[in-house]
Kinemage of the C-alpha trace (Angstrom):
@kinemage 1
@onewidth
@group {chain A} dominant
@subgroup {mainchain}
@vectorlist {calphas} color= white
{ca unk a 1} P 91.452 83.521 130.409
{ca unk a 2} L 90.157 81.085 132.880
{ca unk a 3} L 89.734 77.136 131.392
{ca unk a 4} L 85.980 77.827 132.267
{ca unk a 5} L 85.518 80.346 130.166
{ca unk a 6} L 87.760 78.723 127.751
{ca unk a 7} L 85.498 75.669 126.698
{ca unk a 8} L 82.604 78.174 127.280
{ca unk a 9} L 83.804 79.244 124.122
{ca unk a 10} L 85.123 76.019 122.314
{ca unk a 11} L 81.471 74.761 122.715
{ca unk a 12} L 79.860 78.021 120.938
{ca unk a 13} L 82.312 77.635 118.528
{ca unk a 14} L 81.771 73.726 117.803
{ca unk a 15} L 77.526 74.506 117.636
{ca unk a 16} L 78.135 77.547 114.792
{ca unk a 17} L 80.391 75.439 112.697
{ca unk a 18} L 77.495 72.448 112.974
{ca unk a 19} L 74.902 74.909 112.196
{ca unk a 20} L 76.569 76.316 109.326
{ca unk a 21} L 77.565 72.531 107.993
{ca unk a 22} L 73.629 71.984 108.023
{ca unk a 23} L 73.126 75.173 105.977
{ca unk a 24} L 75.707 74.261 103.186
{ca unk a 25} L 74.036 70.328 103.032
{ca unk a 26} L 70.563 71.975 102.884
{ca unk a 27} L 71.488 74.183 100.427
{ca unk a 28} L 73.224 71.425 98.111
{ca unk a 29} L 70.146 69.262 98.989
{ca unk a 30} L 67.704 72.063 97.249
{ca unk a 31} L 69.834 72.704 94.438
{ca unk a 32} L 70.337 69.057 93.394
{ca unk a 33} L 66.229 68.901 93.631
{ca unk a 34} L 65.482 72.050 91.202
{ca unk a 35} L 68.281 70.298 88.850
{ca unk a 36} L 65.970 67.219 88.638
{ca unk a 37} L 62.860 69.098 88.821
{ca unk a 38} L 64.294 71.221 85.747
{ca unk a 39} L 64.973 67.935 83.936
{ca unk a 40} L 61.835 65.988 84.676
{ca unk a 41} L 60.017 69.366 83.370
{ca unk a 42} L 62.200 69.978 80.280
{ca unk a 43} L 61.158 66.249 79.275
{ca unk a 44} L 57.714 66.194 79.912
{ca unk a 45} L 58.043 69.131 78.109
{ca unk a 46} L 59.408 67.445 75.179
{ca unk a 47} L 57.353 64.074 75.574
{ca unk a 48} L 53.972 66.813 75.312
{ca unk a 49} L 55.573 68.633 72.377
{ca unk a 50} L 56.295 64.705 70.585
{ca unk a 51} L 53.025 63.653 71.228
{ca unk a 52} L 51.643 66.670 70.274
{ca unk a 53} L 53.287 66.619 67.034
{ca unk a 54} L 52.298 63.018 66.529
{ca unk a 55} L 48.731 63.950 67.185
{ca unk a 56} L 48.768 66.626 64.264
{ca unk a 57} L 50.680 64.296 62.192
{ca unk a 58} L 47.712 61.654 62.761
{ca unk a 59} L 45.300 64.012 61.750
{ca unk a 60} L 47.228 65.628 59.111
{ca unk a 61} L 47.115 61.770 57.205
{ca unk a 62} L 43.342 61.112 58.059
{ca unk a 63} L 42.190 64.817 56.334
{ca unk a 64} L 44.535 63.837 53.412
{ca unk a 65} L 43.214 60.013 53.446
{ca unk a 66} L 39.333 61.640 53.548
{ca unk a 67} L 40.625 64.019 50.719
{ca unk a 68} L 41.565 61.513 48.466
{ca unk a 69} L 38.813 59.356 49.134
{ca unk a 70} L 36.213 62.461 48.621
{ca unk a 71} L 38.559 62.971 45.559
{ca unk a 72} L 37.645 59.606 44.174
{ca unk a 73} L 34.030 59.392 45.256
{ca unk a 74} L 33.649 62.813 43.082
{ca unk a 75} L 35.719 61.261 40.092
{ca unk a 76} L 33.511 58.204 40.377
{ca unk a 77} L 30.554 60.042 39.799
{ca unk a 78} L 31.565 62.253 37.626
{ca unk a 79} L 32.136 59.037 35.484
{ca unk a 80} L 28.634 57.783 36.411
{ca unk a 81} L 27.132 61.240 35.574
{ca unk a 82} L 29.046 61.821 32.060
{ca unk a 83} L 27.849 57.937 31.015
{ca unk a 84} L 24.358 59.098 32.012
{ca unk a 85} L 24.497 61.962 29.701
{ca unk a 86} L 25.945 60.126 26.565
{ca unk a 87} L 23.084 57.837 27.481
{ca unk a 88} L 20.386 60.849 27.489
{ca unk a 89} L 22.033 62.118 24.030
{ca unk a 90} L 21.280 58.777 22.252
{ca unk a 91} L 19.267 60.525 19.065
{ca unk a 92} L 16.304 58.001 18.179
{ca unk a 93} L 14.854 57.356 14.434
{ca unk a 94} L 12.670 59.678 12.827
{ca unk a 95} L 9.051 57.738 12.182
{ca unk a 96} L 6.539 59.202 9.608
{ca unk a 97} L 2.806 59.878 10.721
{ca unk a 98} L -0.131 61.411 7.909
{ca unk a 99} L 0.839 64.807 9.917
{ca unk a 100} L 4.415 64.741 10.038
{ca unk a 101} L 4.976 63.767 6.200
{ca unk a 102} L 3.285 66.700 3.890
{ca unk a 103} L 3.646 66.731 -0.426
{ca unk a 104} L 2.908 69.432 -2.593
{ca unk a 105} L 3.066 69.803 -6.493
{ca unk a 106} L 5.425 72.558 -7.731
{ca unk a 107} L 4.709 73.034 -11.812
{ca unk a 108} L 7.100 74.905 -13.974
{ca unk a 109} L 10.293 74.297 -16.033
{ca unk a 110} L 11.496 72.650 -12.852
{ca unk a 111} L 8.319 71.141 -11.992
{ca unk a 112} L 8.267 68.673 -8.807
{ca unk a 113} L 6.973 67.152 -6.071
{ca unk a 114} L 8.148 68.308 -2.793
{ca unk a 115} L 8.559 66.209 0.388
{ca unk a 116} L 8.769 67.782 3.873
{ca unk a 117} L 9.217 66.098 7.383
{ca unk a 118} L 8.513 67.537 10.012
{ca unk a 119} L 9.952 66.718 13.613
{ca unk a 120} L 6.901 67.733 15.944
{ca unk a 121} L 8.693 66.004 19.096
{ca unk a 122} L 10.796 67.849 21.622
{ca unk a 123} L 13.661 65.379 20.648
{ca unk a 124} L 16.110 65.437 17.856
{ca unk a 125} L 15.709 62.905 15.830
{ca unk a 126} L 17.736 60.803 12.892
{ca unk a 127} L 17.065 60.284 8.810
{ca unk a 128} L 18.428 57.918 6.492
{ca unk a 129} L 19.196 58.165 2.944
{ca unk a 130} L 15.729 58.481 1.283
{ca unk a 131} L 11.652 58.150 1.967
{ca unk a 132} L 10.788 54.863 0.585
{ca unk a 133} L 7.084 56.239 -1.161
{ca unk a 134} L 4.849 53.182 -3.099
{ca unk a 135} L 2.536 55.272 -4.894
{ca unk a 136} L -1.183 53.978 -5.028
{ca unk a 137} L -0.117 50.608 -3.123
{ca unk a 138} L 2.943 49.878 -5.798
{ca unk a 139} L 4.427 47.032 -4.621
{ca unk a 140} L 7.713 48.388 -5.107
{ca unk a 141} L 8.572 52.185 -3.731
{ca unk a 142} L 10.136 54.437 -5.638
{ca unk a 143} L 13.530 54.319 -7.205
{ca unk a 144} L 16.601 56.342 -5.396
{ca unk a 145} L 17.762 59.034 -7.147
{ca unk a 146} L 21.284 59.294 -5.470
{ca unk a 147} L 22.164 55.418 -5.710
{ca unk a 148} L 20.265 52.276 -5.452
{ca unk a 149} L 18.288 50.033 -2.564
{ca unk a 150} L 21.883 47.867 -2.833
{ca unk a 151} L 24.035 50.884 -3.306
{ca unk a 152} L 23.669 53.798 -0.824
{ca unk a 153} L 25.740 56.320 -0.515
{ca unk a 154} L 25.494 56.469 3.676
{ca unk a 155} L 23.497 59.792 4.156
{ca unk a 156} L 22.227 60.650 7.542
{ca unk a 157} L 20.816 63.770 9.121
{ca unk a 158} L 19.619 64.951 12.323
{ca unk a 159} L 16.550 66.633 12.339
{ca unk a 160} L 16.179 68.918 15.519
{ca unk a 161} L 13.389 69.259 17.783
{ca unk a 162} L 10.503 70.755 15.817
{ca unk a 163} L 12.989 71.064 12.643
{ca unk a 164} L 12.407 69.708 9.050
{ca unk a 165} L 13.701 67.686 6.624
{ca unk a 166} L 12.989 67.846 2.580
{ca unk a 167} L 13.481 65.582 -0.258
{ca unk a 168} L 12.566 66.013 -3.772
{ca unk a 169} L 10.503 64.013 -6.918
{ca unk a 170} L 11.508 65.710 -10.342
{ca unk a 171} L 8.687 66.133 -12.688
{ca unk a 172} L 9.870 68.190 -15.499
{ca unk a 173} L 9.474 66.184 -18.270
{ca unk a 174} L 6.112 64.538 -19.408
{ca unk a 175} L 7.312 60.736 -18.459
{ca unk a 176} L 8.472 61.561 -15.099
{ca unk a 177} L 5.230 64.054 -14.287
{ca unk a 178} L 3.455 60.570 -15.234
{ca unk a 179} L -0.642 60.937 -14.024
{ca unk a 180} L -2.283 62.245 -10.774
{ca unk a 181} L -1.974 59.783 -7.676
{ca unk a 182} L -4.367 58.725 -5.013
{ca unk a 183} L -2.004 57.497 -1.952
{ca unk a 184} L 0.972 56.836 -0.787
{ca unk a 185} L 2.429 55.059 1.781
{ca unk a 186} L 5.713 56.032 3.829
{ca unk a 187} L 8.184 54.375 4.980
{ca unk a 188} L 11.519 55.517 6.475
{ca unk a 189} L 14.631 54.028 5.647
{ca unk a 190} L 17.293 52.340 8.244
{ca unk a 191} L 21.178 52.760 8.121
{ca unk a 192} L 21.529 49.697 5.864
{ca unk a 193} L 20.055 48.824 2.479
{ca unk a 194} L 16.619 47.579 2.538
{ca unk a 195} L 15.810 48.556 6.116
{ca unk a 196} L 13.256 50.579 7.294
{ca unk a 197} L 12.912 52.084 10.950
{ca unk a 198} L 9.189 52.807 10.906
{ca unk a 199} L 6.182 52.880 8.739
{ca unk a 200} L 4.093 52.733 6.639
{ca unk a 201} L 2.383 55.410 7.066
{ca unk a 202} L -0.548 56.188 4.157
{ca unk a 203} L -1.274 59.862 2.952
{ca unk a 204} L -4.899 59.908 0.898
{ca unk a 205} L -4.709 62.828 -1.800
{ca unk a 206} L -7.881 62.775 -2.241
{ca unk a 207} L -9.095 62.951 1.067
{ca unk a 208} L -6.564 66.020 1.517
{ca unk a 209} L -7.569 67.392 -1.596
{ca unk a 210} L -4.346 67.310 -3.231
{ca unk a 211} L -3.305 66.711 -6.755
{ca unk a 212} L -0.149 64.878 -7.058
{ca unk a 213} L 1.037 63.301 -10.347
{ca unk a 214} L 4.223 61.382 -10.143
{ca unk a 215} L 5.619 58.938 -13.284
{ca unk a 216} L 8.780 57.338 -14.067
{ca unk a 217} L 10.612 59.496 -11.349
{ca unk a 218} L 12.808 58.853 -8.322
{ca unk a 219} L 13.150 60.521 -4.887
{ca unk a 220} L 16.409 62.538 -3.932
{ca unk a 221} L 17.742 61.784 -0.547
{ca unk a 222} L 16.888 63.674 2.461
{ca unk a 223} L 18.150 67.287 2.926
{ca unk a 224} L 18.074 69.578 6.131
{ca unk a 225} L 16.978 71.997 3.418
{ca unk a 226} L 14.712 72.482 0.570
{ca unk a 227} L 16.850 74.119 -1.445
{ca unk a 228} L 19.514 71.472 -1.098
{ca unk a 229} L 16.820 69.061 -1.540
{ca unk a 230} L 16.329 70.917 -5.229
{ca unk a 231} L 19.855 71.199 -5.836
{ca unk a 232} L 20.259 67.324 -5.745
{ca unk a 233} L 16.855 66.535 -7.603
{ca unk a 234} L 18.120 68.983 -10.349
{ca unk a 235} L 15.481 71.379 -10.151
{ca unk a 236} L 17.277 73.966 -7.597
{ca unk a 237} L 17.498 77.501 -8.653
């Protein structure tokens, strides 16, 4: 081989090993980039997911906060709306009217006089103890049969809406049947002794055309029935 052809050779030699030393670095060059391009992607990848998390985290706490404070808004007027309704189921006093208090004479063994209320509102509507009746303007009304003015014995009814309540006057004997009466005027009693809600309210026999006689009698107190109203008055069946 001449020395010509000899570094011919040398020199093609030299420019393949350079050209395949520029290969390898290239190479390494792109594979250390898609390392850090897989790493910057895996944590933006993570940073999204965290923040993504932390977003429904955030929201998950405001829904429960609006929750709780839709919870308590409800409970508040659920309060609001049961005081309300205890207000609305306040039951006001009876009051007598010439309409709403009626009498009629029952004769017999267990003659008396019978006493009926009648509740024409749309409202229930509370009784105490006894009518207090003054017969043809007596200043005092008539005695209690079950206790005394000073000594009641607490009784209390509700008459319903359009209901009735009864009380009874015995007249079975000649003292207590006494002689016929012209008026009377009505008064309801209050919770205590001595008390009266409303009244007077005046009922004119005559004018009605009734014949009531009344003596030395008292009044039972007021019963949701007239048969209870008997019972008590001692005239009941």
């Amino acid at each position: 081989m001449t020395a010509r052809r000899s570094r011919h050779r040398s020199a093609a030699c030299a420019a393949l090993a350079l050209g395949l030393a520029g290969s390898l670095a290239l190479t390494g060059c792109n594979s250390h980039s898609s390392k850090k391009s897989k790493k910057s992607s895996s944590k933006s990848s993570s940073s999204s997911s965290k923040t993504s998390k932390t977003s429904k985290t955030s929201k998950t706490s405001r829904i429960s906060q609006s929750s709780k404070s839709k919870k308590r808004k409800i409970i508040g007027g659920g309060a609001a709306a049961a005081g309300a309704g205890a207000a609305s189921r306040r039951v006001p006093d009876c009051y007598p009217s010439t309409y709403k208090v009626t009498f009629s004479q029952q004769t017999g063994p267990k003659s008396h006089v019978a006493v009926k209320f009648k509740n024409s509102t749309s409202r229930d509507c509370k009784l105490y103890n006894a009518p207090l009746l003054r017969f043809n303007n007596a200043k005092d009304p008539l005695p209690l049969l079950q206790g005394t003015p000073g000594h009641l014995d607490g009784t209390r009814i509700t008459v319903p809406a359009h209901g009735y309540a009864y009380a009874v006057i015995p007249t079975n004997t000649a003292a207590t049947k006494g002689t016929a009466q012209k008026s009377v005027a009505i008064d309801f009693m209050g919770i205590s002794a001595g008390s009266a809600t409303h009244g007077p309210a005046t009922v004119n026999f005559a004018e009605k055309r009734l014949h009531i006689s009344v003596g030395k009698s008292k009044v039972t107190n007021w019963s949701s029935s007239m048969h209870g109203a008997q019972l008590a008055g001692g005239v009941g069946k």
